[in-house]
C-alpha positions as CSV (number, residue, x, y, z in Angstrom):
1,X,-106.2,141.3,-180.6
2,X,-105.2,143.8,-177.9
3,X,-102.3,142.8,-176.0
4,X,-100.5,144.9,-172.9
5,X,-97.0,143.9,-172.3
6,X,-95.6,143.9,-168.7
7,X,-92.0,144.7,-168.6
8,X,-90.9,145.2,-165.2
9,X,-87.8,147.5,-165.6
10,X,-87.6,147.9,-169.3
11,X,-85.5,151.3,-168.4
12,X,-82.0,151.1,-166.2
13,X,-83.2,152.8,-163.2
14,X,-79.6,154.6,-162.5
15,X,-79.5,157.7,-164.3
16,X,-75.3,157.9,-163.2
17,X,-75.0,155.6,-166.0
18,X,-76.7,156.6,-169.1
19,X,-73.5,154.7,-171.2
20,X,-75.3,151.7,-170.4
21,X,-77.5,152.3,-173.6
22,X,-74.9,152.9,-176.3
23,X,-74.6,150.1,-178.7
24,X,-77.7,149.0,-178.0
25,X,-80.0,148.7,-181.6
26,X,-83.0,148.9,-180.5
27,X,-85.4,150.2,-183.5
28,X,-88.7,148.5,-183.2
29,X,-88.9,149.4,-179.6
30,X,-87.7,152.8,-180.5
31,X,-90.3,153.2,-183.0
32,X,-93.0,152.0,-180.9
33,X,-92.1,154.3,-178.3
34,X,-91.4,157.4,-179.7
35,X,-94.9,157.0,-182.2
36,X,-97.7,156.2,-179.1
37,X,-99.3,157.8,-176.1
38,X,-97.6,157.8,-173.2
39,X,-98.2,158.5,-169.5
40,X,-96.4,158.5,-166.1
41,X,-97.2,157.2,-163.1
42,X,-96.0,156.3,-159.6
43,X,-93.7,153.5,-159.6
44,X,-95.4,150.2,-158.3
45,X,-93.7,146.6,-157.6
46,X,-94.4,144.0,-160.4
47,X,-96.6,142.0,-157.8
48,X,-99.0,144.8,-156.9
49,X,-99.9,146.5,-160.6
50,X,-100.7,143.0,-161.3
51,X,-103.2,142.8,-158.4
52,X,-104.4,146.1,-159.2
53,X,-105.1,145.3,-162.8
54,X,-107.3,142.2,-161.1
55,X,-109.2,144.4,-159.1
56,X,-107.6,143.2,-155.8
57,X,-107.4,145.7,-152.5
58,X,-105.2,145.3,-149.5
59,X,-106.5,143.4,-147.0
60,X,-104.9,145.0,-143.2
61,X,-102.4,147.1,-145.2
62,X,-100.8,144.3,-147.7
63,X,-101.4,142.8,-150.8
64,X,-102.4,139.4,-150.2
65,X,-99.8,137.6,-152.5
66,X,-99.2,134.6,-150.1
67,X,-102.9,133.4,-150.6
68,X,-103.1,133.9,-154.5
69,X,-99.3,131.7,-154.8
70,X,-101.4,128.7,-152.8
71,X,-103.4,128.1,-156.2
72,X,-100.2,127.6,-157.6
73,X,-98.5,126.1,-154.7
74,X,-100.9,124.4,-152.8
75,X,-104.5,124.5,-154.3
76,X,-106.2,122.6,-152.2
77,X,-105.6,124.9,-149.4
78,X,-106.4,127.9,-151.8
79,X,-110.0,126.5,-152.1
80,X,-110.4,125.2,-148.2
81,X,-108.0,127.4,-145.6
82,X,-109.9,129.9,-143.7
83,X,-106.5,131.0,-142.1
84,X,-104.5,133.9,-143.0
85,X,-101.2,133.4,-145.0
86,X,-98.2,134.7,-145.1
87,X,-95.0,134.7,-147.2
88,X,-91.8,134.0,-145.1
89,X,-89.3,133.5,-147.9
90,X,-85.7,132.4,-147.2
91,X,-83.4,134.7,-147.9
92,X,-79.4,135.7,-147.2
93,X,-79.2,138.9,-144.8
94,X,-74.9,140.5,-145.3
95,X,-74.0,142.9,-143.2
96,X,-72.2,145.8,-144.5
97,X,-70.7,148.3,-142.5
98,X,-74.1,149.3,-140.7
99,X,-76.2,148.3,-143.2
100,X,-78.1,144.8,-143.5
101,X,-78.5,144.0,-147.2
102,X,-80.6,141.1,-148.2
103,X,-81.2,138.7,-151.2
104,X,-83.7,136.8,-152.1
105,X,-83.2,133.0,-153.6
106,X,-82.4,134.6,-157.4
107,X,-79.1,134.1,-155.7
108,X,-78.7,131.1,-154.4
109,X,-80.0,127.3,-155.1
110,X,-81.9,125.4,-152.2
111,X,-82.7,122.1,-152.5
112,X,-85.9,120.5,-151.2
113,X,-84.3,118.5,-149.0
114,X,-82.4,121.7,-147.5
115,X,-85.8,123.5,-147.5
116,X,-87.9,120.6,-145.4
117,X,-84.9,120.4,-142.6
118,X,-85.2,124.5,-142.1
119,X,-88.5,124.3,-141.8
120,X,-89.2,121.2,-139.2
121,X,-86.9,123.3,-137.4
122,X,-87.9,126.5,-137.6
123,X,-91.5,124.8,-136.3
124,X,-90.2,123.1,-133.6
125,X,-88.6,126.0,-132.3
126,X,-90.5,128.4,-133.2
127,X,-94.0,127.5,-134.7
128,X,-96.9,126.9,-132.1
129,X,-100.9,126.6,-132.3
130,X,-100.8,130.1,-133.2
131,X,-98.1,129.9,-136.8
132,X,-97.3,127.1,-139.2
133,X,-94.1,127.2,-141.4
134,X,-94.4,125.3,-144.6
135,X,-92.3,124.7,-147.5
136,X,-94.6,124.4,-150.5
137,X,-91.5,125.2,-152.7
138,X,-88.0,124.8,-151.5
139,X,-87.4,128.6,-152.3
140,X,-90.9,129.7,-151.7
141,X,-92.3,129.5,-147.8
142,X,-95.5,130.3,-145.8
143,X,-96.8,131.2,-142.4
144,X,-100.1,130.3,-141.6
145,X,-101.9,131.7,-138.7
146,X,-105.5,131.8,-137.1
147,X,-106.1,135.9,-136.9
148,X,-104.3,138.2,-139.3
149,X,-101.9,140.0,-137.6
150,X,-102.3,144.1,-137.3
151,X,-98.9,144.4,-139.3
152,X,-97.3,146.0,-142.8
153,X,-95.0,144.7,-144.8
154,X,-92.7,144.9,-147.8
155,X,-92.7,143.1,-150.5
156,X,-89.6,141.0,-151.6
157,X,-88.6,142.2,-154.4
158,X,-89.1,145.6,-152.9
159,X,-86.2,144.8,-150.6
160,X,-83.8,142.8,-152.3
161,X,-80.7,144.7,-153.1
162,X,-81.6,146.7,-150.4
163,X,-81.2,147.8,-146.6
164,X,-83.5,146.0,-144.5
165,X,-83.5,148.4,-141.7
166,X,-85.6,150.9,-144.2
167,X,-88.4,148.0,-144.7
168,X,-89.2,146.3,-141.6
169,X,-92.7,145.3,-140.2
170,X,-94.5,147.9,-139.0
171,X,-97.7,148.2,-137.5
172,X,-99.0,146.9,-133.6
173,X,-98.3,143.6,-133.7
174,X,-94.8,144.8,-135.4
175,X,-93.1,143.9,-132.2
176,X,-93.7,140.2,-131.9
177,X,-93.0,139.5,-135.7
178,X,-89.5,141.2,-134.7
179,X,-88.8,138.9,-132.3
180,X,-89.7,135.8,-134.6
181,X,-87.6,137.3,-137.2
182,X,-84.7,137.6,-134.9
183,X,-85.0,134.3,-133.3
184,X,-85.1,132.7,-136.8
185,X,-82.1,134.1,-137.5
186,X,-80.3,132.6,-134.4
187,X,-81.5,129.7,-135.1
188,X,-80.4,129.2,-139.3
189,X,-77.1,130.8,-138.3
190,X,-76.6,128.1,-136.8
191,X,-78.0,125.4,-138.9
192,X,-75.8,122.5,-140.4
193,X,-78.1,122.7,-143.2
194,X,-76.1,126.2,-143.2
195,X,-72.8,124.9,-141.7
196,X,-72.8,122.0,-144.4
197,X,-73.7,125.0,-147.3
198,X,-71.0,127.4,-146.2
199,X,-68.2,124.3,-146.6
200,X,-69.4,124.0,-149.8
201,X,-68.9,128.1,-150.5
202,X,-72.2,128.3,-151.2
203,X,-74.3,131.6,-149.3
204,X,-75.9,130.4,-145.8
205,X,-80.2,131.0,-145.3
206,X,-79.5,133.0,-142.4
207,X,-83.2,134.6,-142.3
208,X,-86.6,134.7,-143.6
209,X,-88.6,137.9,-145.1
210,X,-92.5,138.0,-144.1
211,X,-94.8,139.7,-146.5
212,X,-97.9,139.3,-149.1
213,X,-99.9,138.4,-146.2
214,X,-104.3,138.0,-146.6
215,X,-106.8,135.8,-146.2
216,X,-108.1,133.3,-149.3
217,X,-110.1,135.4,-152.3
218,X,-113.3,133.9,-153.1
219,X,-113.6,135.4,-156.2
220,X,-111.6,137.6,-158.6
221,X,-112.3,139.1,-162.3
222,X,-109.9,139.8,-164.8
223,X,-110.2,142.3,-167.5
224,X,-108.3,140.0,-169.4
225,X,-109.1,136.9,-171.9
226,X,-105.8,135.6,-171.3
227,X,-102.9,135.7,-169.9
228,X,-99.3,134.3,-171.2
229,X,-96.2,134.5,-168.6
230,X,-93.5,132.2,-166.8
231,X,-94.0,133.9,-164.1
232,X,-95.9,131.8,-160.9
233,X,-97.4,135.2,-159.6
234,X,-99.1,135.6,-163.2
235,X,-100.2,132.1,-163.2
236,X,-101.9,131.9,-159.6
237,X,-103.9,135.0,-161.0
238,X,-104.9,133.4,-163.4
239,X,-106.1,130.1,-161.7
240,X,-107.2,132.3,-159.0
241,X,-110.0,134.2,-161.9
242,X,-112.6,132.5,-163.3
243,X,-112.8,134.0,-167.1
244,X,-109.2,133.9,-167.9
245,X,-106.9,131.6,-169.9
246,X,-103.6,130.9,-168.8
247,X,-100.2,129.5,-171.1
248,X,-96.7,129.7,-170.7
249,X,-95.5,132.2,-172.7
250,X,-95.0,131.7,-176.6
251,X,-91.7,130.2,-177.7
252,X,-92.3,131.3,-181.3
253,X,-93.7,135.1,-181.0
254,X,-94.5,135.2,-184.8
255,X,-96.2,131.6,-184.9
256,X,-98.6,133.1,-181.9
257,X,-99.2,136.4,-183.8
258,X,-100.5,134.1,-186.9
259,X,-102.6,132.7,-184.3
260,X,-105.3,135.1,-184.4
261,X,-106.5,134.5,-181.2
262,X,-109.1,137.6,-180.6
263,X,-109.8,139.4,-176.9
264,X,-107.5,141.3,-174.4
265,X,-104.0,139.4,-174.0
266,X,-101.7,140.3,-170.8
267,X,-98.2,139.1,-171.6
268,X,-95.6,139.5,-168.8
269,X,-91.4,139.4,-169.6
270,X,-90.2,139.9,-166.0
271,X,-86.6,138.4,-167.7
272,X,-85.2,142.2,-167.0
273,X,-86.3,142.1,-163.5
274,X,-83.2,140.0,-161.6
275,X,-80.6,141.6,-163.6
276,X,-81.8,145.8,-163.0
277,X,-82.0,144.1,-159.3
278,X,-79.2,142.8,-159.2
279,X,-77.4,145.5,-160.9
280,X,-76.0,143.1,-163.8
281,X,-75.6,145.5,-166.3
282,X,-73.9,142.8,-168.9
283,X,-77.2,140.6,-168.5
284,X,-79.7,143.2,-168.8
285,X,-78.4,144.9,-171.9
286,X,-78.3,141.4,-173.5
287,X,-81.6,140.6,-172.4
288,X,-83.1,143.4,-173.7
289,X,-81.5,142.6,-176.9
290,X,-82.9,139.7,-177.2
291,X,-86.3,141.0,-176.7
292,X,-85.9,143.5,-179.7
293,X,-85.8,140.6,-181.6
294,X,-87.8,137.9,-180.2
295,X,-90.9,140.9,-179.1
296,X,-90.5,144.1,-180.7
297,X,-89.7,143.6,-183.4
298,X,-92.5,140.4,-184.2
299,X,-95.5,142.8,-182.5
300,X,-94.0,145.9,-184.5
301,X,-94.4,144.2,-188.1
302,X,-98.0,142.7,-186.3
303,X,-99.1,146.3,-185.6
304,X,-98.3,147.3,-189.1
305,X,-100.0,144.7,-190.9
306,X,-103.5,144.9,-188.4
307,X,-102.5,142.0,-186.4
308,X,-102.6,143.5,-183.5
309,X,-105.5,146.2,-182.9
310,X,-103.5,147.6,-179.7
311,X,-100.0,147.3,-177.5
312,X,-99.9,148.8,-174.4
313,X,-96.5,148.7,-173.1
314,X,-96.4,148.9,-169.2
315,X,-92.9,149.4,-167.5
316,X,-92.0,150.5,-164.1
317,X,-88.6,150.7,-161.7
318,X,-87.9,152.2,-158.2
319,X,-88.3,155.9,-159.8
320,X,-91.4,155.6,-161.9
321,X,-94.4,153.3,-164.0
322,X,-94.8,154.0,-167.6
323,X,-97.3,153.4,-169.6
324,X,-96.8,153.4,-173.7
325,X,-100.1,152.9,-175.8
326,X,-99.6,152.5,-179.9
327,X,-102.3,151.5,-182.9
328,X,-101.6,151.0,-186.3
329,X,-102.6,154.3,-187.1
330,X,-100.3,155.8,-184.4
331,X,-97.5,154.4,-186.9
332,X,-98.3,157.1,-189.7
333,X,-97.1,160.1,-187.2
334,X,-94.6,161.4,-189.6
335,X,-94.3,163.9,-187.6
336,X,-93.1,161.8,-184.3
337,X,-89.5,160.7,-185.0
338,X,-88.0,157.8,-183.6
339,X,-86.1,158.7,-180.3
340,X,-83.6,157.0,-178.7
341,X,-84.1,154.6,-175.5
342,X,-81.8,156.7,-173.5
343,X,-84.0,159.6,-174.6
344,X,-87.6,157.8,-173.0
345,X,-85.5,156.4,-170.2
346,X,-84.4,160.1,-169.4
347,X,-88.3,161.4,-170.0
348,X,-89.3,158.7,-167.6
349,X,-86.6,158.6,-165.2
């Protein structure tokens, strides 16, 4: 069994705040770190090494995520749509001082209900024979539209946290996607859907964030045999490739190891993603906990004992990817002593 592990910011990306590691026992991961073969690379959004490692290529500048989520979201139109798609998620922009900050539905609940009255509105003010909104998910929306439109994007999670001004479209057809954007916003400002939220206290869908745009893939090819996640991008992947397995990911790690399921496994724990996002220091320190137990230290004992032929740990944040690859016999480096986290997160970061 060879498994590579996706952990989407396994380091703290701020390197002001290097106290964030103390306390932490982390001694499988440490081990397994300091005893492999590393290299660095450029830093790359969750979304896109994953279509990478599938063997997908841009299609007019973007990574066509909108049309792989349809397998998940809506799979008959996966198999059928000849238009191009389009991810308009709902999001909450805040303006502070002259910045616009934006986040993404990690921070707020919509209901379906909420979701289907944005979006008959947004269509009948907005959408025409030329763009669709739909809601296949309350927190997950699409634009679908005849020709694709000569325009880049960013990706959500890209953005969140962030100032928008640095991210929007570009591209020739820029332009008119500004003007949607702003009249959307006019018109959810307004929205008792939002009127009726902000009574309540809750934060107000004041906007939507187009990216992930492509047309549907006909075919893709994993170089994996199977791939375990909670994560909906993984899955639609998955259903997306023809030679792949696809479960939810294992509940008992050491139960799966004993499994001795043979091939090339892709596991993804995007749990530390929100939190290094979000800047929740609290949660991410405990989440990583929690993985030294429930992961490390489980694949650690299944390395040793030729379990596990291979473990590639993949991690990346807004500064740089990592890539950490350890065999059994890697473990017998005498030599290589065990370093601390803060010491690879500094090598890294």
């Amino acid at each position: 069994m060879n498994i590579n592990l996706l952990i989407p910011n396994l380091f703290w990306s701020d390197t002001s705040q290097p106290e964030i590691y103390d306390g932490l026992l982390m001694h499988s991961l440490e081990t397994l770190l300091s005893k492999c073969i590393s290299r660095t690379n450029s830093s790359l959004e969750m979304e896109i090494w994953l279509c990478k490692q599938f063997n997908l290529q841009q299609q007019h500048g973007n990574w066509p995520i909108a049309p792989l989520m349809l397998h998940v979201d809506a799979p008959f139109l996966a198999k059928t749509s000849k238009d191009f798609w389009m991810r308009a998620d709902p999001v909450h922009l805040r303006i502070e001082q002259n910045h616009i900050m934006l986040a993404d539905s990690q921070s707020f609940e919509i209901s379906p209900e909420e979701a289907e009255r944005l979006i008959q509105d947004l269509n009948h003010s907005l959408g025409n024979q030329d763009f669709i909104f739909s809601a296949f998910q309350p927190h997950r929306w699409y634009i679908r539209i005849p020709k694709a439109p000569e325009m880049q994007t960013h990706t959500l999670s890209h953005v969140t946290c962030k100032n928008i001004n640095n991210f929007l479209p570009t591209g020739k057809d820029s332009s008119i996607w500004h003007k949607i954007f702003n009249e959307a916003q006019m018109l959810l400002h307004e929205h008792p859907v939002n009127q009726a939220r902000e009574s309540r206290g809750e934060l107000i869908i004041n906007s939507i964030w187009p990216w992930g745009g492509g047309n549907i893939l006909q075919s893709i090819h994993s170089p994996y045999t199977h791939a375990w996640s909670n994560n909906d991008f993984s899955q639609s992947l998955a259903l997306a490739a023809s030679n792949i397995n696809y479960s939810n990911l294992p509940t008992d790690v050491n139960k799966w190891l004993q499994t001795k399921i043979s091939g090339n496994h892709l596991v993804v724990l995007d749990s530390l993603r929100s939190p290094a996002i979000y800047k929740n220091a609290y949660r991410w320190r405990e989440t990583l906990r929690n993985m030294e137990h429930n992961w490390f230290l489980p694949l650690y004992t299944a390395i040793k004992n030729g379990k596990v032929r291979q473990l590639t740990i993949t991690t990346s944040n807004e500064i740089a990817s990592h890539h950490f690859v350890i065999t059994r016999s890697d473990l017998w480096k005498f030599w290589l002593f065990s370093k601390p986290l803060l010491a690879h997160s500094r090598k890294i970061n």
